[in-house]
N, C-alpha and C positions, 0 to 999 in steps of 0.2 A: 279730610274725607274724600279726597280725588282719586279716583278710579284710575290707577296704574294700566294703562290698556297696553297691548304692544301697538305699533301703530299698522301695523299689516297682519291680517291675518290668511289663513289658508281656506279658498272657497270651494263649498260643493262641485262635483263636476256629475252628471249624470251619464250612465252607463248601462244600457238597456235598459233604460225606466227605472232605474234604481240607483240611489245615493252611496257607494261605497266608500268612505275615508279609510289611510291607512293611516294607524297608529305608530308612535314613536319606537313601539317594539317590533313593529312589521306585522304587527297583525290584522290584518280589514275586518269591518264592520261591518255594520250597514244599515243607514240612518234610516231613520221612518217612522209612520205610528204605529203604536201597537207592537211596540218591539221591547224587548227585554235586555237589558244591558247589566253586566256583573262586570267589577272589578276591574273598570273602562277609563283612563283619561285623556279626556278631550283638552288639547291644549292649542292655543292659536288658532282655532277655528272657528271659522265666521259661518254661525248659522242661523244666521239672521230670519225673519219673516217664514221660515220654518215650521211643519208640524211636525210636532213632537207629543197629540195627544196619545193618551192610555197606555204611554210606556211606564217600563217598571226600573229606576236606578239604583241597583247595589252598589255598594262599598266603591262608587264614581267620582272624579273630580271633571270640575270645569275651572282652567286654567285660564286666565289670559283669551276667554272665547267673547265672541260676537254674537250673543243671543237675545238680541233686542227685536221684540214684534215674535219671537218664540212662541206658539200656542202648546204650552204644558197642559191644557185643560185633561183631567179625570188623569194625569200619574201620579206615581207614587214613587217618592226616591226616601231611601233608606240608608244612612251614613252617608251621605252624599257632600262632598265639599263646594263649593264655588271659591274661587280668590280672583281680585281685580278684576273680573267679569261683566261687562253690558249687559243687563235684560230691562232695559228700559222698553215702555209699550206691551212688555209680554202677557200673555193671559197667562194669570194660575186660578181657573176656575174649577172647583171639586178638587182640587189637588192635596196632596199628604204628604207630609214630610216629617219624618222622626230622625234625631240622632243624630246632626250635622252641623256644618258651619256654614256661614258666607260672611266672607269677609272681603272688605273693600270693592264692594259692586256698588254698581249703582240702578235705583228701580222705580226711576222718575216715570209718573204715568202706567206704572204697573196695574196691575187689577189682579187682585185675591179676593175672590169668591166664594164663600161658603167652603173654604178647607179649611182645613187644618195642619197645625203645625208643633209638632211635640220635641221637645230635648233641644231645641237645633240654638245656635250661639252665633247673634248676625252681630259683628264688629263692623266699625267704619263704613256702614253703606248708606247711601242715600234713597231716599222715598219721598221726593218729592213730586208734588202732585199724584202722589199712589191713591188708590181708590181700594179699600178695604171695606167689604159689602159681607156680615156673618162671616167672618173670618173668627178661629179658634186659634188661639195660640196657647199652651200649655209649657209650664218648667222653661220657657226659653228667656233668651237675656240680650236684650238691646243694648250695646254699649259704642258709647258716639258715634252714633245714626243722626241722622236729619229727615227732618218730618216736615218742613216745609210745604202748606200747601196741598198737605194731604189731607182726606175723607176717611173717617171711621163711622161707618155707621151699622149701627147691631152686632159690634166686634166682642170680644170677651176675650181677656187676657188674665188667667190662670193661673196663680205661681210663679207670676215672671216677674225678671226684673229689666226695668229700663234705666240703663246708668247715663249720667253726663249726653242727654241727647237735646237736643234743640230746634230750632224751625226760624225758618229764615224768611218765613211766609207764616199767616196765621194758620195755623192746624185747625180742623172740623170734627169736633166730636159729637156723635146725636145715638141714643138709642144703645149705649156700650155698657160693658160692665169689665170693673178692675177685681178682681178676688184671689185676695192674699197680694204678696208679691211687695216689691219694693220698687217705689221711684226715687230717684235719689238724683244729686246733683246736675239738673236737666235746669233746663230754660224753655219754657213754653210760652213766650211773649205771646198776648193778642189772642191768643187761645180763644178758642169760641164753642162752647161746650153745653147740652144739652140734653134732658131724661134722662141720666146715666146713673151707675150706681158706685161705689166705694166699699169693699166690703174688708176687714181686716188687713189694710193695703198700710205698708208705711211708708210714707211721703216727709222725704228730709232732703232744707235742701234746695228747692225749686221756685222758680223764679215765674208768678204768673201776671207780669204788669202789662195792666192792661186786658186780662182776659174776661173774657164775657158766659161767667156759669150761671144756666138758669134749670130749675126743675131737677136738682140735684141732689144724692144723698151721699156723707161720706159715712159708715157707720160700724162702731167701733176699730176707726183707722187712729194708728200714730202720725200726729201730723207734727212736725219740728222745723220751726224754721225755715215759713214758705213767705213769699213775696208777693202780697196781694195789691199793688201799688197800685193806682187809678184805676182798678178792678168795678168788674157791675154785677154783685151777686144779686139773686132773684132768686126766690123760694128754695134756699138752700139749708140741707139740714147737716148739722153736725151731732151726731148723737155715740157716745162711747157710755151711756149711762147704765148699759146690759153688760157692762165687765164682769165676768167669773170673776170670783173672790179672790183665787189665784195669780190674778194682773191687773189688781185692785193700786199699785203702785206704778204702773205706767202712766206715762207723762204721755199724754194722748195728743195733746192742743197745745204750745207752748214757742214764743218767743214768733208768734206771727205777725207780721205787718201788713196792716191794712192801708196807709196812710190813707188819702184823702176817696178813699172807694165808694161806689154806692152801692148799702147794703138793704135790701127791701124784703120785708116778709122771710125772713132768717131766719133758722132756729139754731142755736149753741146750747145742747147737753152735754158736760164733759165734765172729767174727774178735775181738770185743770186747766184755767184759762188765765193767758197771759199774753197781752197781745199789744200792740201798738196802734194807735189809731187818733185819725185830728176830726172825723166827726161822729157824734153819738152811735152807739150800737143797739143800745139800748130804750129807742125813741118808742113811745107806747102805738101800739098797733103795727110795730114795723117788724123788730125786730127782737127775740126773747135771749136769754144768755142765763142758764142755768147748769150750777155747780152743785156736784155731787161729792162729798168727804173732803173736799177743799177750798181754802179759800177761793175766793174771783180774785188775781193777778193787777 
């Protein structure tokens, strides 16, 4: 997930109080806030520590650009690409984004603030140490990202999917909500997570040893084959016991490992429990485990 940078890029020059770059087609611009940009790509330019609030990006790419410490705050880019890209430190506060990709950037120390984010497909990037504060994500799809170190707090993620991601630092989750969507082959070591919710999310797959969930609900999620290894759950509830009749045959709970975790004030309702574990789940006042149309595992 190493951000292919080029090692030089092309710097602003200012030209009667205004930033004019010329494009690869020979066409000038001219950078600033509050400016409207169509069918634009910025390649190799370093526009570092920049503002760049309340601009609008159509159908634009960011190539191989220097946009770290960038204040995106209140735009809005629309099919918008990034590839191999820096915006490490950048503010995306109120910011919108439908319809695009970023791939192999990296947005260590980022800040996304109450925007939102619809359709958009971030491949290979990094986020570590990012700070997500009421961020919306919608329909979009994480796939081998690093989350290292980062802050989620009062986020919601919508339909999305996050594939094969992981963290190299413990991740912070407080105050989030997951609905719908799929996690799937990720690694979330150390995880430390908290007041969140789970709502028809399926989780296959994920590795959370050592993570610290307290005050948490997952309900009616498919959970297959998660890694709860030296984990500290606290008041967590598993409940899939409101299944329509119609997915009255999903395997909701099934082949999870607890090994030696500590589980306090628990709750497991599920059509199917099957799980692994070397101490009691079921200790009176701690923690409850009931099964609906199927055996207990």
């Amino acid at each position: 997930m190493k951000v292919e940078s080029e090692p030089t890029h092309r710097k602003l020059s200012q030209v009667d109080g205004r930033y004019p770059i010329t494009l690869a087609d020979g066409t000038v611009v001219e950078i600033g806030p509050d400016h409207a940009f169509e069918d634009v790509r910025f390649e190799h330019w370093d526009l570092s520590q920049f503002s760049l609030t309340g601009c609008t990006f159509t159908n634009c790419s960011f190539v191989n650009c220097d946009l770290s410490v960038v204040d995106f705050s209140h735009s809005k880019f629309s099919n918008v690409t990034f590839v191999n890209s820096i915006l490490e430190e950048c503010a995306l506060l109120w910011t919108e984004m439908e319809h695009g990709s970023i791939q192999r950037c990296s947005f260590a120390e980022a800040r996304f603030v109450q925007g939102k984010m619809t359709s958009v497909a971030v491949i290979g990037c990094t986020f570590e140490s990012a700070n997500f504060n009421k961020q919306h994500f919608t329909s979009c799809v994480f796939d081998d990202c690093e989350f290292g170190g980062a802050v989620m707090d009062g986020t919601t993620f919508s339909a999305t999917t996050i594939y094969k991601c992981s963290t190299s630092s413990p991740l912070e989750i407080c105050t989030s909500g997951f609905l719908g969507g799929v996690i799937e082959c990720s690694k979330f070591r150390s995880l430390k997570m908290s007041d969140s919710i789970f709502l028809s999310v399926m989780i296959d797959r994920v590795d959370l040893w050592q993570a610290k969930v307290t005050n948490t609900k997952f309900e009616e999620c498919e959970i297959l084959h998660v890694g709860l290894n030296l984990a500290d759950l606290s008041d967590v509830t598993f409940d899939s016991s409101h299944l329509e009749a119609s997915r009255f045959r999903l395997v909701d709970f099934t082949s999870v490992s607890f090994g030696s975790s500590s589980v306090v004030n628990c709750s497991l309702k599920v059509r199917m429990f099957h799980a692994r574990y070397e101490t009691p789940l079921n200790s009176p006042g701690t923690t409850t485990v009931t099964t609906y149309g199927w055996a207990q595992g």
